[in-house]
Structures are given as C-alpha cells and as structure tokens.
Gaussian input, Z-matrix of N, CA and C with variables (Angstrom, degrees):
# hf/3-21g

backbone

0 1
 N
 C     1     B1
 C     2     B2     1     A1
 N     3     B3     2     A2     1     D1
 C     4     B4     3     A3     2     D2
 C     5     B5     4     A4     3     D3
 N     6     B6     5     A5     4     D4
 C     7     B7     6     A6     5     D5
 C     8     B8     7     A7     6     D6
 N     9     B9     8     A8     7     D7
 C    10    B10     9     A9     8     D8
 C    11    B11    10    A10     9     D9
 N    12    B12    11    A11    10    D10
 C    13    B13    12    A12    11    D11
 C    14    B14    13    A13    12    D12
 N    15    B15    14    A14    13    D13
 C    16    B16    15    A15    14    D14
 C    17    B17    16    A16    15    D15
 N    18    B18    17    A17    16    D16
 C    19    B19    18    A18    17    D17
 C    20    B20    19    A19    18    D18
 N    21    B21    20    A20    19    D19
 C    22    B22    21    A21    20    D20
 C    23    B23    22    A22    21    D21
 N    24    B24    23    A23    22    D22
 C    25    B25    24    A24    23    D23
 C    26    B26    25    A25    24    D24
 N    27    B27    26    A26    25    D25
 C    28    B28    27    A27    26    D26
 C    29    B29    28    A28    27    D27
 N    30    B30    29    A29    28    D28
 C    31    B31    30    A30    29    D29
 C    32    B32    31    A31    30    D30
 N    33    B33    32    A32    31    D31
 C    34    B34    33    A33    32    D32
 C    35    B35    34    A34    33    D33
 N    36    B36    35    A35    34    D34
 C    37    B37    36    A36    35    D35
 C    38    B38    37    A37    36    D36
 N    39    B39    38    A38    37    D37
 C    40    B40    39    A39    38    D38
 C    41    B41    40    A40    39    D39
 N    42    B42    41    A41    40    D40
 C    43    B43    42    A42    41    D41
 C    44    B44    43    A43    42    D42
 N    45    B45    44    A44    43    D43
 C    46    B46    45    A45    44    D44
 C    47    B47    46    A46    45    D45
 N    48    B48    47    A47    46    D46
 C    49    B49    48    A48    47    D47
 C    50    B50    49    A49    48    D48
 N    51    B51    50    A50    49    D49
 C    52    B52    51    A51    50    D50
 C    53    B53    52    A52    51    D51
 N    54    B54    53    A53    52    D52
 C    55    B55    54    A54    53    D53
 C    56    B56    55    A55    54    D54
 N    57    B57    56    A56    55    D55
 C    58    B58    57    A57    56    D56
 C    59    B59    58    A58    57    D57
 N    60    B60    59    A59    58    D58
 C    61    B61    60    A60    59    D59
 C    62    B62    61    A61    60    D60
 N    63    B63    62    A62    61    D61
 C    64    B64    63    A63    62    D62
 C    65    B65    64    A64    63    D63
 N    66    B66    65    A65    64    D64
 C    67    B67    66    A66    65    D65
 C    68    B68    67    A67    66    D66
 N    69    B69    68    A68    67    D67
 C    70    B70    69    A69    68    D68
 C    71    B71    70    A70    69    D69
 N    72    B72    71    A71    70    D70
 C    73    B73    72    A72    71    D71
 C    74    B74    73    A73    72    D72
 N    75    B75    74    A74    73    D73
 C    76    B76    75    A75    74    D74
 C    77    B77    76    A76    75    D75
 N    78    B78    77    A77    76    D76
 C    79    B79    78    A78    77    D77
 C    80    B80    79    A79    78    D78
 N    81    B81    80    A80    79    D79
 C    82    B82    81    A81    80    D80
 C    83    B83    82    A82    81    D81
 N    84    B84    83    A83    82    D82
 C    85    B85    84    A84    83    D83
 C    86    B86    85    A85    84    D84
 N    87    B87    86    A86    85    D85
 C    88    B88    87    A87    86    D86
 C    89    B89    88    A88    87    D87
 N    90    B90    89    A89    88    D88
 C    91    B91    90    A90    89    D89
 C    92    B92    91    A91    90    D90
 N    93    B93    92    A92    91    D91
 C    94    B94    93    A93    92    D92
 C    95    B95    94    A94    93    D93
 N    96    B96    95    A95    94    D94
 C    97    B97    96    A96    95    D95
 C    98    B98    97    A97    96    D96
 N    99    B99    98    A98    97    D97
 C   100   B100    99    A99    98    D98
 C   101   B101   100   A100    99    D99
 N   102   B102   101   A101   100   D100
 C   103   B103   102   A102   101   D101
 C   104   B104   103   A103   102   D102
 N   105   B105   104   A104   103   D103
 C   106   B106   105   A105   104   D104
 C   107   B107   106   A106   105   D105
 N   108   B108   107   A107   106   D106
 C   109   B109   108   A108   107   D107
 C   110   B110   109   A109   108   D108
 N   111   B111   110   A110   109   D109
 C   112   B112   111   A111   110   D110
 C   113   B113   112   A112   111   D111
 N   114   B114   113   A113   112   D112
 C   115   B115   114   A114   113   D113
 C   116   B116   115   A115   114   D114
 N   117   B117   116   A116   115   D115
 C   118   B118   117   A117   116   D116
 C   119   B119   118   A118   117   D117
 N   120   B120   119   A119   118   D118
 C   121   B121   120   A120   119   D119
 C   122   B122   121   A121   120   D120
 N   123   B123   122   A122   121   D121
 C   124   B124   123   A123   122   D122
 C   125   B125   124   A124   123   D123
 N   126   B126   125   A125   124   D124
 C   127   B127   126   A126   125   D125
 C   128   B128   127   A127   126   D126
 N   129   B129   128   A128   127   D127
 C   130   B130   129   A129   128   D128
 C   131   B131   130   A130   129   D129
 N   132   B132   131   A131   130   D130
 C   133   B133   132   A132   131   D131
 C   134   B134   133   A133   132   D132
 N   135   B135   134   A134   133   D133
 C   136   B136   135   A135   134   D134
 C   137   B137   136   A136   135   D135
 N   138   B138   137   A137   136   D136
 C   139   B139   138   A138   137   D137
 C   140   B140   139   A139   138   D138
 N   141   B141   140   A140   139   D139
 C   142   B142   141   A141   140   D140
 C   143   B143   142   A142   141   D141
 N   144   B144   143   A143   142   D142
 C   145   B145   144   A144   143   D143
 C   146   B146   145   A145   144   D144
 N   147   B147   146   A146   145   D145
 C   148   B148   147   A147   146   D146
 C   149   B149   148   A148   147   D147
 N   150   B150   149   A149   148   D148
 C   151   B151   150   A150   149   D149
 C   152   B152   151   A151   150   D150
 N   153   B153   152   A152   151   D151
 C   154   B154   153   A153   152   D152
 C   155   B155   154   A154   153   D153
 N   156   B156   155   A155   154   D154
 C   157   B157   156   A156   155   D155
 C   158   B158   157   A157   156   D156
 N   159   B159   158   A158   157   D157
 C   160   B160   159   A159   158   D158
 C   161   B161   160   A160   159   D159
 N   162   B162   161   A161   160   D160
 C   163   B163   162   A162   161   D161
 C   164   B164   163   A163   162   D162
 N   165   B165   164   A164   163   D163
 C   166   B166   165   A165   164   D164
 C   167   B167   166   A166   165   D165
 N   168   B168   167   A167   166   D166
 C   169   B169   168   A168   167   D167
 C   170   B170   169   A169   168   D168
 N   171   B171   170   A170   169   D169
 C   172   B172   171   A171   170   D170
 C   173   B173   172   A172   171   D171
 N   174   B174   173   A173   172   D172
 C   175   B175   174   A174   173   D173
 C   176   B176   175   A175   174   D174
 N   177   B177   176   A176   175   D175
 C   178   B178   177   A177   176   D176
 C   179   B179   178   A178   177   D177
 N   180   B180   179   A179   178   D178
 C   181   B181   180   A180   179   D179
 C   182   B182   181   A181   180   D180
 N   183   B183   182   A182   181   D181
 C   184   B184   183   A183   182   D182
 C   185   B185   184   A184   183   D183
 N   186   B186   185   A185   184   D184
 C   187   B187   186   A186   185   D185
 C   188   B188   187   A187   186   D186
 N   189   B189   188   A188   187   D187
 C   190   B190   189   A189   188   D188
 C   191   B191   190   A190   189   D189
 N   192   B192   191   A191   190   D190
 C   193   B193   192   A192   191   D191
 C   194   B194   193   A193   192   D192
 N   195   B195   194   A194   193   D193
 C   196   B196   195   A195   194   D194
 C   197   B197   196   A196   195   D195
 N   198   B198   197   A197   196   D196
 C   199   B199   198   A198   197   D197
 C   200   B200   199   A199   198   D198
 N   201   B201   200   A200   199   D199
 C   202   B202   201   A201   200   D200
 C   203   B203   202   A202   201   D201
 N   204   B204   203   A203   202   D202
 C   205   B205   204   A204   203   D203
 C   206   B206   205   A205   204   D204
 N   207   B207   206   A206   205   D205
 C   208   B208   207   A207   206   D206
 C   209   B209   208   A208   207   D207
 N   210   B210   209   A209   208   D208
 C   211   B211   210   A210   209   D209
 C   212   B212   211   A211   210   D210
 N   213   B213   212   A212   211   D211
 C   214   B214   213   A213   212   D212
 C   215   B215   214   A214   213   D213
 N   216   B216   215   A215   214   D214
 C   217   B217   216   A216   215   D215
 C   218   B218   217   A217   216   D216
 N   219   B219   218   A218   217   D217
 C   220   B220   219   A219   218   D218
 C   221   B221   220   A220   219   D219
 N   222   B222   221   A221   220   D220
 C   223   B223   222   A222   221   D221
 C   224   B224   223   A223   222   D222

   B1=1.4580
   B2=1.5252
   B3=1.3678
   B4=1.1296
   B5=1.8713
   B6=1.0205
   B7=1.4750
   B8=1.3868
   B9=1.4861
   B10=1.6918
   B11=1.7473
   B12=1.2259
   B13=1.6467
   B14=1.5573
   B15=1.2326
   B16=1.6164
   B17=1.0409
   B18=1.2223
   B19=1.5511
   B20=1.3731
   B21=1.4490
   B22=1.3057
   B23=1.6394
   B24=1.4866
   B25=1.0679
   B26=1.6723
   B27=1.5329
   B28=1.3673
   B29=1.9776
   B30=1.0774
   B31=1.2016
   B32=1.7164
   B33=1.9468
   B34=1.4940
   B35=1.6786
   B36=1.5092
   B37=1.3848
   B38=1.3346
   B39=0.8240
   B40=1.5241
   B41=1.4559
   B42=1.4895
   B43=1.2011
   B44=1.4126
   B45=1.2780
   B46=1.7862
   B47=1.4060
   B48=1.4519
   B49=1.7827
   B50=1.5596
   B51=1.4117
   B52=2.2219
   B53=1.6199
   B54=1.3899
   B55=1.5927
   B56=1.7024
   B57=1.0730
   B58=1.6584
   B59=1.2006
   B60=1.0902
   B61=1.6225
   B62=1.6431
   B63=1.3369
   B64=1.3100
   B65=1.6071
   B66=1.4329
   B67=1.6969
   B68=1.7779
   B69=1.2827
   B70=0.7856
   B71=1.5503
   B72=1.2435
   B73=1.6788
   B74=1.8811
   B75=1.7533
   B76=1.2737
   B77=1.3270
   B78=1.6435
   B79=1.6579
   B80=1.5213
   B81=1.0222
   B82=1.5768
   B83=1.5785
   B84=1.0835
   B85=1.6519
   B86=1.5952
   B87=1.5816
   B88=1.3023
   B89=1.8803
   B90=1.5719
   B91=1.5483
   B92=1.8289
   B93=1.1214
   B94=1.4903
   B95=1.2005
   B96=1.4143
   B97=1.7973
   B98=1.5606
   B99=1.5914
   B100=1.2989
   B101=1.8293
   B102=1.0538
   B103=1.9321
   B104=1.1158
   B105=1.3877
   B106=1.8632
   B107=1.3492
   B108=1.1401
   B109=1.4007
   B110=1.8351
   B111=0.8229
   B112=1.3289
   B113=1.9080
   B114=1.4066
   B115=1.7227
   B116=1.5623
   B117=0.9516
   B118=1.7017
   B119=1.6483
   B120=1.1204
   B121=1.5710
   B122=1.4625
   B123=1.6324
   B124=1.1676
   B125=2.1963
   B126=1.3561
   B127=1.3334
   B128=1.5005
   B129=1.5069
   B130=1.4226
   B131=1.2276
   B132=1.5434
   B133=1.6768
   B134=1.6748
   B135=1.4262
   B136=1.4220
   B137=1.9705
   B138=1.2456
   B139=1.3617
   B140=1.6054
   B141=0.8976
   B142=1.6085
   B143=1.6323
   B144=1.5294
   B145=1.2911
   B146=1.7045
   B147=1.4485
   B148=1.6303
   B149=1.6391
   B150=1.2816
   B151=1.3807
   B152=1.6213
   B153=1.4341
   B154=1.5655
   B155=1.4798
   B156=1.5014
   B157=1.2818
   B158=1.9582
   B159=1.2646
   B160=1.6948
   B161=1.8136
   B162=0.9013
   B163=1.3753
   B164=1.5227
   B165=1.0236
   B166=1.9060
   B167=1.6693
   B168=1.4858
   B169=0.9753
   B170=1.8647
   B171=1.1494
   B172=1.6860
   B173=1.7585
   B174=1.5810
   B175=1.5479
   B176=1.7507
   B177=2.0251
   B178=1.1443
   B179=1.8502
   B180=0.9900
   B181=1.6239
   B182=1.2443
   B183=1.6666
   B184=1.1195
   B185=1.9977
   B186=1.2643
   B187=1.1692
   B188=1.3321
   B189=1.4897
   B190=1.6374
   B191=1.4859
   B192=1.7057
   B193=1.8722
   B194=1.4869
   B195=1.4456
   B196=1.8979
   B197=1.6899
   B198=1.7265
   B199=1.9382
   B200=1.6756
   B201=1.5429
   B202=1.8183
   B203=1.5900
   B204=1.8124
   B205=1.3897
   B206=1.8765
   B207=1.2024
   B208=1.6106
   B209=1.3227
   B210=1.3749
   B211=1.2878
   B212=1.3213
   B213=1.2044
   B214=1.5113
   B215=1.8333
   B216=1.2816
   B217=1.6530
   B218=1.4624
   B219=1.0326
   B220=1.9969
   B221=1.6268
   B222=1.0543
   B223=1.8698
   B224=1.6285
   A1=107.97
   A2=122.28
   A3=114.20
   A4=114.34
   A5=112.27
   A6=124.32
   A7=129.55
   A8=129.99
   A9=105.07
   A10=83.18
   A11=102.87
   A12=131.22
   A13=110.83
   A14=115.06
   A15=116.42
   A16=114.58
   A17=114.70
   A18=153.91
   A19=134.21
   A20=127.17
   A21=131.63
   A22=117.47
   A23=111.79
   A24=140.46
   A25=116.07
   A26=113.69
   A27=108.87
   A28=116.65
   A29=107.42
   A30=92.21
   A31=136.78
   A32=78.53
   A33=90.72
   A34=115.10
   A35=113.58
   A36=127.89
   A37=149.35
   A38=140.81
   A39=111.63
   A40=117.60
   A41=128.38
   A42=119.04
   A43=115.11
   A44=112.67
   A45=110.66
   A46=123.87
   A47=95.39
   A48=116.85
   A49=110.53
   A50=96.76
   A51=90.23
   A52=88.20
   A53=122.57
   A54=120.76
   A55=82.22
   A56=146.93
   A57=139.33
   A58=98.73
   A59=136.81
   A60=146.51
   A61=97.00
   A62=127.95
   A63=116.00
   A64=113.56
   A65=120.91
   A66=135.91
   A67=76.67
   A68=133.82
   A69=122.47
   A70=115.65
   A71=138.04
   A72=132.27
   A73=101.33
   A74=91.59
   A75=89.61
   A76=116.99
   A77=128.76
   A78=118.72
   A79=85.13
   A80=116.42
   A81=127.54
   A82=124.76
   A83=116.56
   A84=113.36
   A85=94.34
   A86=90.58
   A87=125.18
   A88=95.72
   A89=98.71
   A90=91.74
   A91=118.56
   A92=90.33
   A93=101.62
   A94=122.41
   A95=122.29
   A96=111.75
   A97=105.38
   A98=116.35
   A99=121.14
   A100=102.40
   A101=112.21
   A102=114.60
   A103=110.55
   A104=114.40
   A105=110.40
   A106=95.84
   A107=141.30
   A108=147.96
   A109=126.47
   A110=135.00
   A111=141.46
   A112=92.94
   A113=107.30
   A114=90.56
   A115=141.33
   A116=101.30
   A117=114.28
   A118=106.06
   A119=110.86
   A120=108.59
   A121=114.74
   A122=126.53
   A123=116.82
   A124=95.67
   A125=109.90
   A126=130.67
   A127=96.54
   A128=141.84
   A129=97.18
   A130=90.23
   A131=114.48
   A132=116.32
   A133=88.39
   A134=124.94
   A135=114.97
   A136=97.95
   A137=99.92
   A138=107.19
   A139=137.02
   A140=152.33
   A141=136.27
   A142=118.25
   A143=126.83
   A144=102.47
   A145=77.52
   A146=102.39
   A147=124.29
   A148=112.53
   A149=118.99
   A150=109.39
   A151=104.93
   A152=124.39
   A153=117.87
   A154=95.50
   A155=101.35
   A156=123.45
   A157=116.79
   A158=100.14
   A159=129.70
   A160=107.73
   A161=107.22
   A162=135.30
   A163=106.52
   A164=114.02
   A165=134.76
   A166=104.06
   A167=143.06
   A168=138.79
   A169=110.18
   A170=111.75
   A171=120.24
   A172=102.66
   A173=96.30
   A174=103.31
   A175=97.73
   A176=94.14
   A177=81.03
   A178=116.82
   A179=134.37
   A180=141.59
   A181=96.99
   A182=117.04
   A183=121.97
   A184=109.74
   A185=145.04
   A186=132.07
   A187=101.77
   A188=99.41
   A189=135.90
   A190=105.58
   A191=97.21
   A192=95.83
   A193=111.35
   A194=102.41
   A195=90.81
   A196=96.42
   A197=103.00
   A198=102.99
   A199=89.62
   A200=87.58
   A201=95.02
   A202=108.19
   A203=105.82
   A204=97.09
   A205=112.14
   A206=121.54
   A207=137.62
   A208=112.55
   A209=128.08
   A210=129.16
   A211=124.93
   A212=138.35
   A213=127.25
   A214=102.97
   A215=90.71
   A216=94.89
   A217=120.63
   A218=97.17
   A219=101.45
   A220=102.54
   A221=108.83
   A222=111.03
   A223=100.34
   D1=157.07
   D2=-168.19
   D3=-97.79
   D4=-162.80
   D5=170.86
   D6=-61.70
   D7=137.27
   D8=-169.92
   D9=-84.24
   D10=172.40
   D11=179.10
   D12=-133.03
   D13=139.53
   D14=160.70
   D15=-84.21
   D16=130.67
   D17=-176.20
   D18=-118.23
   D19=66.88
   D20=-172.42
   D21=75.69
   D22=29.25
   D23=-178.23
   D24=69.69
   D25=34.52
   D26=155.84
   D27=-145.77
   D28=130.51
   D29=-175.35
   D30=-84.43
   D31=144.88
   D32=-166.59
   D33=-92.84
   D34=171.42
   D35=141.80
   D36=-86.55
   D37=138.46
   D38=-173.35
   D39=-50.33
   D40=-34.95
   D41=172.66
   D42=-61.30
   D43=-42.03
   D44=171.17
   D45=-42.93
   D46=-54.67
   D47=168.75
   D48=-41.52
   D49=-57.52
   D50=-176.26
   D51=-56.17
   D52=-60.34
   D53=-138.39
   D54=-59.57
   D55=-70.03
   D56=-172.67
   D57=-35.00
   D58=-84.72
   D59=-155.90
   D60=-55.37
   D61=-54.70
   D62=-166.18
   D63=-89.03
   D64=-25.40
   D65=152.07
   D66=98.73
   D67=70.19
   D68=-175.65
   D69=168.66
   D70=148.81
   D71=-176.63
   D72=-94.25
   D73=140.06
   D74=-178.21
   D75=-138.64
   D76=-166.33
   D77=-139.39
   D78=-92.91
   D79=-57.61
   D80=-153.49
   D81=-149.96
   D82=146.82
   D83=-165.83
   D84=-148.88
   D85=164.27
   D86=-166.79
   D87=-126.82
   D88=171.79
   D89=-173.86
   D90=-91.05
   D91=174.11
   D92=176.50
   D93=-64.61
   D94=152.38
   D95=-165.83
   D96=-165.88
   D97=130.47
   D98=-174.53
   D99=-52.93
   D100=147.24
   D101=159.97
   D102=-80.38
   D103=-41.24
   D104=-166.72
   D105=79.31
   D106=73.70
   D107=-178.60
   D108=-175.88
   D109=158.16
   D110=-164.01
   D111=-112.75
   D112=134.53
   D113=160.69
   D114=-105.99
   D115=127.51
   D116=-155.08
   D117=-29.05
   D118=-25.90
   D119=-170.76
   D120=-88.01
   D121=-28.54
   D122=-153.69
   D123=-167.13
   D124=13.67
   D125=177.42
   D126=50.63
   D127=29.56
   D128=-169.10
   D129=-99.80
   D130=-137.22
   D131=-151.05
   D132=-92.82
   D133=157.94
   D134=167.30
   D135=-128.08
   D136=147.99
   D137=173.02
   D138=-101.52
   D139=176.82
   D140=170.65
   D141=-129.62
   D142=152.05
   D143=177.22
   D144=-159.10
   D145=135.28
   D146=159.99
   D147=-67.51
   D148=128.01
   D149=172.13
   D150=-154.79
   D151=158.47
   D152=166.52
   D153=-104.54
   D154=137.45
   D155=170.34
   D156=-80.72
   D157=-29.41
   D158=-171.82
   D159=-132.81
   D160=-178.39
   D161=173.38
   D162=-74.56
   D163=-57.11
   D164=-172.34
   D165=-100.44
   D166=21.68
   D167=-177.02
   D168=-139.94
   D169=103.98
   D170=160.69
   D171=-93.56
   D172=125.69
   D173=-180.00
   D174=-144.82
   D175=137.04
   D176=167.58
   D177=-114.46
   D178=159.86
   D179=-162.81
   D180=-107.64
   D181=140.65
   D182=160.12
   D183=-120.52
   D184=101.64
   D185=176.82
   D186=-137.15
   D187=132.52
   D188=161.17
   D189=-32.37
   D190=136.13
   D191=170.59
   D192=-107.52
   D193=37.18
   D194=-179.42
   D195=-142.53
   D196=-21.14
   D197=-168.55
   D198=-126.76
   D199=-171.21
   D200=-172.92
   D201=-92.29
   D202=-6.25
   D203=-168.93
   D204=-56.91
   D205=161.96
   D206=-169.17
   D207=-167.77
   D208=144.94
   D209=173.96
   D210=-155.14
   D211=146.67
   D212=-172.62
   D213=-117.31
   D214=169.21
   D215=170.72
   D216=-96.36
   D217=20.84
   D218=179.51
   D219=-66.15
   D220=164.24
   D221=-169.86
   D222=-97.54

C-alpha cells in the first residue's frame, strides 16, 4: 500500500483518496501517484490513485490536495 499524502489539510490514504474522488467506499486500490499537473480550479498540486469501484470497473482518480476539484477517467 502506498504512502499517506496531505489532502486539503488532513491526511489521507489511498483508500481515503478513492473514497473522496469517487464520493463513495470502494473494493480495492492501488497507490497514490503525483499527475505532474496543475489543477484547473485553484493550480495546486493534483494527485492520482487507481482503484475498483465494482468487481468489473478499473478507474483512475485525479483530486487536488488544497480544493475539492476531482476527476475520474470514465468516458
């Protein structure tokens, strides 16, 4: 499992991280990971984390560690 990270000034896990990004509890996760990106809403740093939401679903999360912005790669 990976490293906790600060996240809007409290620290997270990667499972915390999906549950923010997906607004919701989920099956399984992968670790936390820089984006290399600025976030559109408020430039600060944004992070990434692989997780299944389902049985039949690989998703990856993108959410900001300073604002509420978040985003997934679902189409």
């Amino acid at each position: 499992m990976s490293e906790n990270r600060v996240v809007q000034g409290r620290m997270v896990t990667a499972e915390k991280l999906a549950e923010l990004v997906e607004g919701d509890s989920v099956m399984e996760v992968d670790s936390i990971g820089e984006a290399d990106e600025e976030c559109p809403d408020c430039g600060g740093n944004v992070l990434t984390v692989t997780y299944m939401p389902s049985v039949t679903e690989l998703v990856t999360g993108r959410k900001c560690q300073d604002c509420d912005w978040s985003e997934t790669d679902r189409d």
